[in-house]
GUGU-115004 format. One record per residue: x, y, z of N, C-alpha, C in turn. Coordinates in steps of 0.2 Angstrom, whole numbers. Atoms other than C-alpha are relative to their C-alpha. Layout:
   n.xx   n.yy   n.zz  ca.xx  ca.yy  ca.zz   c.xx   c.yy   c.zz
      X      Y      Z      X      Y      Z      X      Y      Z
...
This chain:
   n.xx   n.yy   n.zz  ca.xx  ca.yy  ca.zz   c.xx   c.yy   c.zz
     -4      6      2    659    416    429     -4     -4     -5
      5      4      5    654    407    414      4     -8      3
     -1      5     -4    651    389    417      4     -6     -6
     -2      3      4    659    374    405     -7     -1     -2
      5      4      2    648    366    392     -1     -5      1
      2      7     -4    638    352    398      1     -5     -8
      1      5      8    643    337    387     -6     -3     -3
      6      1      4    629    331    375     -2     -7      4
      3      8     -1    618    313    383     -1     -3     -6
      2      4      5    620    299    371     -6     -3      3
      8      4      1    603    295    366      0     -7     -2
      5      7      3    594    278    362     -7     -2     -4
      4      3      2    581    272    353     -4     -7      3
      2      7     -5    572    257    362     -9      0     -2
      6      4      3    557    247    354     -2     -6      7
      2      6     -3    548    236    365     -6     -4      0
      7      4      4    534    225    358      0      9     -6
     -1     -6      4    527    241    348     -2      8      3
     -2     -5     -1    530    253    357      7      2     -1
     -6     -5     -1    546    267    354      1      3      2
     -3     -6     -4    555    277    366      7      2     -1
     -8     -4     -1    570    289    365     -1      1      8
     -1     -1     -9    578    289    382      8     -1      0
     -8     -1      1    597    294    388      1     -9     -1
     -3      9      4    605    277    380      4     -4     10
      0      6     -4    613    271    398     -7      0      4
      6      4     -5    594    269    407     -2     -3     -8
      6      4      4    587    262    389      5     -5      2
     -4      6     -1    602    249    390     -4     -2      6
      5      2     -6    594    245    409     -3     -2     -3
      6      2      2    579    243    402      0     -5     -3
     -4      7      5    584    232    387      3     -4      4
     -2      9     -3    592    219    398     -5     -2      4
      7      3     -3    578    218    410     -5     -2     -5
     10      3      2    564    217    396      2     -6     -5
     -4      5      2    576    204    387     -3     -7      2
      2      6     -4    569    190    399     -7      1      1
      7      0     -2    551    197    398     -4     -5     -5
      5      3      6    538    188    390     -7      4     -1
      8     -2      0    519    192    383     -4     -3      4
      5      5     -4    504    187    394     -6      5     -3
      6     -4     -2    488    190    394     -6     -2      6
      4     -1     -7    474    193    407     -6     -2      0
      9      1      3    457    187    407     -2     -2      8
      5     -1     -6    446    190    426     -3     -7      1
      6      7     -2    435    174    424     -6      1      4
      9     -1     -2    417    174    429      1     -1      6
      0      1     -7    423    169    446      3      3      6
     -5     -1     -6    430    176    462      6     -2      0
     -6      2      3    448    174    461      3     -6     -5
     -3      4      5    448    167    446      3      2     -8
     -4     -3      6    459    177    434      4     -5     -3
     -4      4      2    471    168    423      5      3     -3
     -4     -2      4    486    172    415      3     -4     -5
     -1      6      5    490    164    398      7      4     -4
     -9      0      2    510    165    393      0      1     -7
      0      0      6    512    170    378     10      2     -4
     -6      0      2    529    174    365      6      3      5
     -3     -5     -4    545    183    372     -2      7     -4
      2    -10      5    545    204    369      6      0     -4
     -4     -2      6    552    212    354      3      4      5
     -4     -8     -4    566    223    362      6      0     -6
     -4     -3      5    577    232    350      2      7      4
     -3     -7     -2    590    245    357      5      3     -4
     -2     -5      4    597    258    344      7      5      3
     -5     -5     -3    612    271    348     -3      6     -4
      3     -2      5    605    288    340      5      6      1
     -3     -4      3    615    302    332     -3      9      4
      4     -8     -4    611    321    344     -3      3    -10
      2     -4      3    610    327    325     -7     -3     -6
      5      3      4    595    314    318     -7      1      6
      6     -2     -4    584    321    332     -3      7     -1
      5     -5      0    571    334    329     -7      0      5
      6     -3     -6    558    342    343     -5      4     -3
      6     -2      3    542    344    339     -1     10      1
     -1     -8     -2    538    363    337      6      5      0
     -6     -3      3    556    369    335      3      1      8
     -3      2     -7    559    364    354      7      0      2
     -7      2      0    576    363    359      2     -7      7
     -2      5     -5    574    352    374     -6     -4      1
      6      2     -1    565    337    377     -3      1      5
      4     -2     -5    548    338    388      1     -4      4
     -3      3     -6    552    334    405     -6     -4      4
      4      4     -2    542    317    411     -7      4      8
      3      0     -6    529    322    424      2     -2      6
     -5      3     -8    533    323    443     -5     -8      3
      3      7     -1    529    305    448     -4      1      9
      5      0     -8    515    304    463      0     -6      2
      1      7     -5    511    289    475     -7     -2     -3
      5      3      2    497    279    469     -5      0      6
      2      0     -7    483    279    484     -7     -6     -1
């Protein structure tokens, strides 16, 4: 039995500060509205026992793109992109 063609995933483009990631366009949307409300921090320890601080900085650059199946190129002559790492439990 042949099987039907599987229909193509519209991709995205998604900029978040400066980082770029392609990912199927509805989880970049997710993402893009959650990081919409994020802002910059940063971290600094403090010379003391629980004395870290965090200092509030801008909101993040988020930019989400729609991107064309035929304006994507795979390194190598790939046909499929590399499939994420299986995710493990932190211990």
């Amino acid at each position: 039995m042949a099987r039907a063609p599987t229909k193509p995933v519209q991709m995205a483009y998604l900029t978040i500060g400066y980082s770029h990631f392609l990912m199927d366009a509805s989880k970049a949307m997710k993402v893009a509205e959650l990081m919409q409300h994020a802002v910059n921090v940063e971290w600094d320890y403090g010379e003391r026992m629980n004395a870290e601080t965090y200092t509030v900085g801008e909101s993040v650059n988020v930019e989400f793109r729609l991107v064309h199946a035929s304006k994507i190129r795979m390194p190598h002559g790939d046909t499929t992109p590399a499939t994420p790492a299986q995710r493990r439990l932190l211990k």
